[in-house]
N, C-alpha and C positions, 0 to 999 in steps of 0.2 A: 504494500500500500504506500503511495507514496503522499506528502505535505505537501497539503494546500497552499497556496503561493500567499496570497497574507499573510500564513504563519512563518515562513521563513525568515531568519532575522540576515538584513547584509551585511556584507562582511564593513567593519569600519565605521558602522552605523552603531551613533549613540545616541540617547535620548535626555533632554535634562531632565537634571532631578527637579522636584519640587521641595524638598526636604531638604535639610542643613543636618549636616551632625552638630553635635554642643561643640564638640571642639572649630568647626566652622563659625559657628554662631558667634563665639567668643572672638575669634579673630575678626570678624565681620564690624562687632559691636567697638573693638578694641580701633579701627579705622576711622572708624567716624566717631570716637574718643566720646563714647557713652558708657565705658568698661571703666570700673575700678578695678583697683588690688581688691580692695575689702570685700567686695559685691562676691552675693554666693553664687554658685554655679547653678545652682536649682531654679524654678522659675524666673530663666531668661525672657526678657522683652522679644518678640517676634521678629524679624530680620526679613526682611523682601529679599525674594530669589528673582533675580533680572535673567528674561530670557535672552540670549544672543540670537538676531536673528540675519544672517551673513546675506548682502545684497547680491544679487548678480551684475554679474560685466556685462556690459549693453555690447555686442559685436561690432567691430567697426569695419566699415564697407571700403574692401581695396577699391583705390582707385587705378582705371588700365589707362590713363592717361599718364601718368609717370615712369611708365615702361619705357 
């Protein structure tokens, strides 16, 4: 039997997380300098995950007049 083509994962293909680990979180929070030393590591404040979303190169049209 063979997998259905949706189910197949490609190769190099990642997906973002939506989740942070605590040790992300903390560095995240520590960036934009809302982290203390003192502060507990337990109920951290929430942290926005920013999706990357990469544009495409518009092609550009050889021109056969400079040949």
């Amino acid at each position: 039997m063979t997998i259905d083509k949706t189910l197949k994962v490609k190769r190099g293909a990642t997906s973002n997380r939506s989740v942070m680990t605590r040790v992300e979180r903390i560095q995240k929070l520590r960036e934009g300098d809302r982290w203390g030393e003192e502060a507990s590591p337990f109920g951290l404040p929430k942290v926005r995950v920013r999706k990357l979303q990469m544009k495409k190169k518009k092609k550009t049209k050889k021109d056969d007049d400079d040949k």
